[in-house]
C-alpha positions, 0 to 999 in steps of 0.5 A: 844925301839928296833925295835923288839918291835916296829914291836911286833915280837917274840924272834927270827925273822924267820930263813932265809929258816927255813919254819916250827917249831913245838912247844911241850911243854914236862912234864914227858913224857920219854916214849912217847919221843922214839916213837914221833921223827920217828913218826914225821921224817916219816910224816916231811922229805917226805915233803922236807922243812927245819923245827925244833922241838921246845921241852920245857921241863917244869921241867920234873922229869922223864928224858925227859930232859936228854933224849932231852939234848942227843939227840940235840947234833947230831939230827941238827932238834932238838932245847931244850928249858928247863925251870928253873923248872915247870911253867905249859903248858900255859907258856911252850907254851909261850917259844915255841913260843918265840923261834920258828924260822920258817915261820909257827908254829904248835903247838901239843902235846907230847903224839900223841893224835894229829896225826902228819899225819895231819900237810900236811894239816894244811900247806896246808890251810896256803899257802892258806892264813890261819894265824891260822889253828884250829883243831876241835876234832870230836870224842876224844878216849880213854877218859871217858864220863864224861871228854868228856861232861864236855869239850864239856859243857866248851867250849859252856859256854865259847863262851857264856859269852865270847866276843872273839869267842874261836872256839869249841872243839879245843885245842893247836893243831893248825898252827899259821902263822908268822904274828899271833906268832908276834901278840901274842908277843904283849900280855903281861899278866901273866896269860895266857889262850892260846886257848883264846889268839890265838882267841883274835888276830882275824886273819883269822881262817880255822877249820879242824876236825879231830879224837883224837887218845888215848894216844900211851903211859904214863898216862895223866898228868891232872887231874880233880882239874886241869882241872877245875882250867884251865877251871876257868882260862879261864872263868876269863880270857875273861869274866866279866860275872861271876861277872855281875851275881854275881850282879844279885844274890845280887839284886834277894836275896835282893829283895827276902828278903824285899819281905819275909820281906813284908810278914811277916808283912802282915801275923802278921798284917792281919792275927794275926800269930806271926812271925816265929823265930829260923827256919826262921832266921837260913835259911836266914842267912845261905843262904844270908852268902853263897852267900856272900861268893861266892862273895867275892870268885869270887871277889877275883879271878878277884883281884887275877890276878890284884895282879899277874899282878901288880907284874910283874913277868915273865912268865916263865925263861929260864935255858938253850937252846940247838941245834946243830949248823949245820957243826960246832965245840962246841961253847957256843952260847948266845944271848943278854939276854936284847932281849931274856927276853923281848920277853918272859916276856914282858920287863923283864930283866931276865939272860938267856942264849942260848948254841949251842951244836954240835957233836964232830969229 
């Protein structure tokens, strides 16, 4: 066992004067790329710190990875990581993660509905002892009653059936200490619900609130389907409840029925009434099949992720990485590929490679 695993440290140790990284997984978003990086630079440079710009293009198919390629050739602030195809954002954050060298690590959106404005202040509450910085949504705009409430609803029955206490109204937006990247190194499963993994590590939290601006440009990459889908990924990823209500339903419904049962005995005995046929069987068999369904289905899911994990698979693999190697000619940069699959998928020995791309003279 390498020392790296032994200390649960990510895939790069922190970079010697490297004292932020900021992670942005990156899908489909060519117009919003042209208006991130000044917004960024105006907010990053006065604050006169050395940082990088983790960007993780996850199988974008609209040129924002050959967008980023270019520009990590001349911008030295600029590290690429591109994955072999679309693993979703929860991997594309776990990849960001696995290569963010610097001492704090804020992880936000492309679309600039989280105000860079606002990093000042996370770094702030992490010089004052914060591993993690979670940002609380106030108010979101640009986005319809219906998503607000329904987001609003997830999160308070999340924390309800859930034994980690997942912060509300909070999303990826947030500052993770060096130490809380290398606690989440530790955690190996597949399916992965991030905003409950950064709550699970239990390090100090602060809570800032802020306003949610509407997107800058581009349409939102969720839809409803996938919002649910992430949403139940969530609730099995951190709760049994579900299942232990499940439970409860079978034995209601069968107490229900011996009581039914019950009294339609006491009906034809006491009362002389012959017993109801066709009606009554049709409605028992079709409500007792529905809630048998609905077990299997619940069932199913939790044994779904027993069979995903089981297999071992990684969380995401790694096409290429691209940056610029400061003063320095082309030259192809690659890591041990042993260490740089391990730390993304956990043991996995998965060829990848790391190329430095420099600017020629």
């Amino acid at each position: 066992m390498s020392a790296m695993e032994e200390n649960g440290t990510s895939l790069f140790q922190a970079e010697k004067g490297l004292v932020l990284s900021v992670v942005i997984p990156v899908y489909n978003e060519r117009q919003m790329l042209p208006l991130l990086f000044p917004r960024l630079a105006s907010v990053l440079d006065p604050l006169e710190i050395n940082y990088e710009l983790v960007m993780v293009d996850d199988g974008s198919r609209d040129g924002s990875g050959h967008f980023l390629a270019e520009r990590a050739a001349w911008d030295e602030h600029l590290k690429l990581v591109r994955l072999s195809r679309n693993f979703g954002k929860e991997a594309a954050l776990s990849a960001g993660l696995a290569y963010a060298g610097g001492q704090a690590i804020i992880i936000m959106d492309a679309d600039l509905q989280d105000p860079p404005e606002l990093i000042p202040d996370m770094l702030q509450a992490w010089r004052e002892g914060a591993d993690v910085v979670s940002m609380k949504r106030r108010s979101r705009a640009g986005e319809t009653w219906f998503k607000q409430f329904s987001a609003h609803a997830f999160y308070r029955l999340l924390n309800r059936i859930s034994e980690v206490e997942i912060p509300e109204d909070t999303g990826d937006f947030r500052l993770l200490s060096r130490k809380a990247v290398n606690a989440m190194s530790q955690l190996g499963e597949r399916n992965r619900y991030m905003k409950g993994l950064f709550a699970w590590i239990g390090l100090p939290i602060k809570v800032i609130e802020y306003d949610r601006l509407p997107r800058a440009a581009g349409t939102s990459k969720w839809d409803y389907p996938g919002l649910m889908g992430l949403a139940f990924e969530g609730i099995t990823s951190f709760s049994v409840a579900p299942l232990r209500l499940t439970m409860a339903a079978g034995i209601l419904t069968a107490l229900a029925g011996i009581l039914f049962a019950l009294w339609i005995v006491a009906k034809t005995l006491v009362l002389g009434e012959p017993v109801q046929g066709y009606p009554s069987l049709i409605s028992m068999i079709t409500f007792l099949g529905g809630v048998q369904l609905i077990s299997i289905g619940l069932l199913g899911e939790y044994v779904g992720k027993t069979y995903f994990e089981a297999k071992q698979r990684p969380v995401y693999l790694i096409r290429d990485v691209l940056r610029k190697n400061k003063g320095q000619a082309l030259e192809p940069f690659v890591d041990t590929t042993r260490e740089m699959n391990r730390s993304a998928v956990n043991q996995q020995q998965q060829t990848v490679r790391e190329l430095m791309v420099v600017k020629g003279n």
